[in-house]
Structures are given as structure tokens and as C-alpha cells.
C-alpha positions in Angstrom: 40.4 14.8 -63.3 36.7 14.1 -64.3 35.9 14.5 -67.7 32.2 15.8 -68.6 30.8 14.7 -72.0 28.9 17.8 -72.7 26.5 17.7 -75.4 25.4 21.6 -76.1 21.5 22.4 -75.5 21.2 19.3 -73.3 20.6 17.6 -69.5 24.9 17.7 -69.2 24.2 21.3 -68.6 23.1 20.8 -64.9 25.9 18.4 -64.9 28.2 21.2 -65.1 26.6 23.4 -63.0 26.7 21.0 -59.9 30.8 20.8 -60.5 30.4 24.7 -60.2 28.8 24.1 -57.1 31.1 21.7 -55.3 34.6 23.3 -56.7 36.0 20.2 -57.9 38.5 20.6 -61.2 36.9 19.0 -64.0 37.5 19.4 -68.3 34.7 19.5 -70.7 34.7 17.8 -74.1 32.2 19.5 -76.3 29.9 17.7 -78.5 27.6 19.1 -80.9 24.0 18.3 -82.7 23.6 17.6 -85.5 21.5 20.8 -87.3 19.0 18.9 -89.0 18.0 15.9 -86.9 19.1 17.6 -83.5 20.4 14.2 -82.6 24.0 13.8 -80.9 26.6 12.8 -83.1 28.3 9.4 -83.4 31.6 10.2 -81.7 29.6 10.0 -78.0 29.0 6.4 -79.2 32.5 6.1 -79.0 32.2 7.2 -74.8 29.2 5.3 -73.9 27.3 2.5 -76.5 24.3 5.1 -75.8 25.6 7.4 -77.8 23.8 9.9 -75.5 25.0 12.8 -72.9 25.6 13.7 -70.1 28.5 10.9 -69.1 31.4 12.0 -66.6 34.6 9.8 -66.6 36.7 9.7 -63.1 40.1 7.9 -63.8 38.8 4.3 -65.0 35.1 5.0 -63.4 32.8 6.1 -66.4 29.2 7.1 -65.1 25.9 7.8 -67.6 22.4 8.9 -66.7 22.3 12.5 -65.2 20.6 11.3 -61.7 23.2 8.7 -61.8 26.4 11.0 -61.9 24.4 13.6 -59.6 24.8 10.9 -56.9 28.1 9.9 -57.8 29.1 12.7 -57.8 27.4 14.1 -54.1 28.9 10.8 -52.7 32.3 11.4 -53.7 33.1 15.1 -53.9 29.9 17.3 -52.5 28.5 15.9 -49.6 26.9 19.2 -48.9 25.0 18.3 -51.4 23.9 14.8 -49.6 21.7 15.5 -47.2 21.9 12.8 -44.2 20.7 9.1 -45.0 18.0 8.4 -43.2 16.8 12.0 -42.5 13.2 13.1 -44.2 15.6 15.2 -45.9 17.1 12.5 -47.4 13.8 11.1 -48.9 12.6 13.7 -50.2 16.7 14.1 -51.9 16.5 10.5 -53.3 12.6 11.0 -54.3 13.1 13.9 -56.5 16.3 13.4 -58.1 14.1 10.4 -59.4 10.8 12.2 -60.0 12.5 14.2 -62.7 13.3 11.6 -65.3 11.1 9.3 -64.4 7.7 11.1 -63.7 7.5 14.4 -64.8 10.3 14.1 -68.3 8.7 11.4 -70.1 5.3 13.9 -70.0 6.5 16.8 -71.2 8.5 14.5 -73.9 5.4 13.1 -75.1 4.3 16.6 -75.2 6.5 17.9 -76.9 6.6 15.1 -79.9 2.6 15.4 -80.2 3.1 19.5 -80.3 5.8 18.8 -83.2 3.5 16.1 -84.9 1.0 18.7 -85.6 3.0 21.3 -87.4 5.2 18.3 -89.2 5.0 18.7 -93.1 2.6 15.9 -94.3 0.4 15.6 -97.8 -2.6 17.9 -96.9 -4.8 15.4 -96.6 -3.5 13.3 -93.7 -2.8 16.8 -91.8 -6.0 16.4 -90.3 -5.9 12.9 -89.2 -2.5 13.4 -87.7 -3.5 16.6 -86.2 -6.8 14.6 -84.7 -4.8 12.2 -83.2 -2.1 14.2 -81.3 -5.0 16.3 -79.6 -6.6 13.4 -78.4 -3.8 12.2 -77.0 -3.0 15.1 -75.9 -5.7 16.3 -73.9 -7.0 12.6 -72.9 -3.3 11.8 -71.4 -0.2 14.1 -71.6 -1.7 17.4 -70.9 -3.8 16.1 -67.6 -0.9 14.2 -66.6 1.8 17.1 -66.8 -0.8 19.6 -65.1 -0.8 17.3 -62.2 2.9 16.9 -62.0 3.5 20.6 -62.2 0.5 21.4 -59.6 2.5 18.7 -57.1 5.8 20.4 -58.1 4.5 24.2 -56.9 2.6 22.8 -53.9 5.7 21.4 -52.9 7.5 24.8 -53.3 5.5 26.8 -51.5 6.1 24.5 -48.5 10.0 24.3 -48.7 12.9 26.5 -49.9 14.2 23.7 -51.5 13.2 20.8 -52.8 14.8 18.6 -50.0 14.0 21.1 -47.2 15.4 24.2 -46.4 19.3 23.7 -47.9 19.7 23.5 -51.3 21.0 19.2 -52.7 21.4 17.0 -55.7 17.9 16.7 -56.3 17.8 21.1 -56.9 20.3 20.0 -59.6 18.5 17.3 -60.9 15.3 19.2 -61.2 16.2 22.1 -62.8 16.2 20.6 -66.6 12.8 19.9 -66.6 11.5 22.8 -64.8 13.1 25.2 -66.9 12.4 23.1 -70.1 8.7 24.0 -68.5 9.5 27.6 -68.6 10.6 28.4 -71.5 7.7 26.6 -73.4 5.0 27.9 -71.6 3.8 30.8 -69.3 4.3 30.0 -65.8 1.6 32.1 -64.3 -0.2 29.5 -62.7 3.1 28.2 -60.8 4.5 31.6 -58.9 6.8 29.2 -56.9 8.1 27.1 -59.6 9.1 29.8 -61.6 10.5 31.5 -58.4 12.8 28.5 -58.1 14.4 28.6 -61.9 14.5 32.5 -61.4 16.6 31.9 -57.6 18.8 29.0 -59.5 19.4 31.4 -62.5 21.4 33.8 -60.5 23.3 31.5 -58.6 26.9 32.5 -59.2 27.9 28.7 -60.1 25.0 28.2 -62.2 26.3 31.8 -64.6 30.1 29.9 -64.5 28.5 26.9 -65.7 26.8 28.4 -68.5 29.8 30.4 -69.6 31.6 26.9 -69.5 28.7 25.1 -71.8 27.8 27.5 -73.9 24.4 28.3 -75.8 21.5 26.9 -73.5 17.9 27.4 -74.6 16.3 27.2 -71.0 18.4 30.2 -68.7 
């Protein structure tokens, strides 16, 4: 039976809802942060030397990194999910599941780190200097970059049902963190389709089970 690592308020969420989708039998072993540092605690160290979640164990196969298991686990269990190698579909599958962590995630990280920099306690005095420096940053680099990303993300929407084509794969699944992490930190009035997508995702029957299974989840 596969095992999900499921740290609460985190990427494992989608992890769970693509189980939902494909009907395979799986257990959850609950993690939680830590209240103060928000950080995961040491006994994930203990299932992968990350220390970090999601990670799915299968048997003797352990698998870490969320795009990793979300092609694990298409390749194994939910080939609906898959669409057909060497189709444009298929680009466009392999391309987003990897445009999520590695394009559009790292921005709104740095966002958010230079958005908690500013309102960090600090002697009065340096408040400024720190507060100078995460705007430049800010809107010389992170805030240009991730209005680009999200104008490429709702052009592509408003051309395709999903972000594969027309039926719903992996990359959906894989998407769906950052987009809603988008959402819930910012008004979406600018990106009609985007926020179309969370909404349509949101009532999908297997993503409500999933959140019932995972518990308290800042983004639905």
C-alpha cells in the first residue's frame, strides 16, 4: 500500500488529491509544523535525509519531490493521467509539471520572504534599510518576474481547458499549489482564467475527499 508523508499546510496536499483522483488505496502519516518556526519536524528526517514533504513509499520504492511522485505515480497507477508520449499533449504535460517548481515557485518564494522581511521585528533604525532593500528587490526582480509568469499562466488558460489540452493530467495536479498559493495572497482580478481554474479544481469531488483526508489547508 503507498504510504503518503503528509506534512499539514503543504505541497503533499496535491499529492493526496491526485490519489483521490486515480482510486488507488493509500495511508497517510501526518506530520506537523512546528508553531513557531513553521518548519517540519525532525521525525520526516527519519523518511527522507531532507527532512521535507511530500514523500510517498510503495513497498521498498520511496519517492521525494512532488513532480517526481506525480509521475511516478501517473506511470504506475493513473495513466489517465499520462497523456500519450510523444503527443503535443504530452509536452505541454511534461513542461508544466516542471514550470511549477522550477519557474513560477521560486518567484513567489522570494516574494514571499522579501514581504516577511519588511514587517520582521528589527531595532528601529535598521527598519528602514531592510525595508529599502526588499523593495528594490522587489520591484527590480521578483514582482516583474512573477507578473510575467502569471500573465503566461492566464494566456495559456484561456486557450485550453486544461493545462495539457482539453483533459485534465499530472501537470493540473502539479500546478495547483502554486496557483492557489497565488490566490489566496492576492486578488486575482487581473487573471479571470487562472482563478477559474483553482475555482473548477476546488469542487472537484476528489479534491473535497482529499482535503477531508489532510486536514487544515490555507489555499481551498
Amino acid at each position: 500500500m503507498i504510504i503518503v508523508h503528509h506534512l499539514n499546510n503543504s505541497r503533499s496536499q496535491r499529492i493526496l488529491w491526485m490519489l483521490e483522483e486515480i482510486g488507488v488505496e493509500y495511508e497517510v502519516k501526518h506530520y506537523q509544523r512546528d508553531k513557531e518556526t513553521q518548519l517540519a519536524p525532525k521525525e520526516l528526517f527519519e523518511v527522507h535525509r531532507l527532512g521535507k514533504s511530500p514523500v510517498i513509499s510503495d513497498g521498498d520504492i520511496t519517492v521525494a519531490e512532488s513532480g517526481a511522485i506525480i509521475e511516478y505515480l501517473a506511470q504506475i497507477y493513473g495513466k489517465d493521467l499520462l497523456p500519450r508520449k510523444g503527443s503535443k499533449a504530452f509536452r505541454e504535460y511534461i513542461y508544466w509539471l516542471h514550470f511549477s517548481e522550477g519557474s513560477l515557485m521560486p518567484q513567489l518564494l522570494l516574494k514571499l520572504i522579501f514581504d516577511k522581511i519588511k514587517t520582521a521585528p528589527m531595532p528601529f533604525f535598521i527598519k528602514p534599510i531592510a525595508k529599502g532593500i526588499a523593495n528594490k528587490v522587489l520591484n527590480g526582480y521578483v514582482l516583474p518576474n512573477v507578473k510575467n509568469n502569471m500573465d503566461f499562466v492566464e494566456k495559456h488558460l484561456s486557450e485550453n481547458t486544461w493545462f495539457a489540452g482539453d483533459k485534465m493530467t499530472g501537470s493540473d495536479i502539479q500546478m495547483s499549489f502554486p496557483l492557489e498559493a497565488s490566490m489566496a495572497r492576492a486578488k486575482m482580478d487581473d487573471y479571470p482564467y487562472t482563478k477559474a481554474f483553482v475555482e473548477k479544481i476546488h469542487a472537484r469531488d476528489a479534491y473535497k475527499k482529499a482535503l477531508e483526508i489532510g486536514g487544515p489547508y490555507d489555499y481551498a
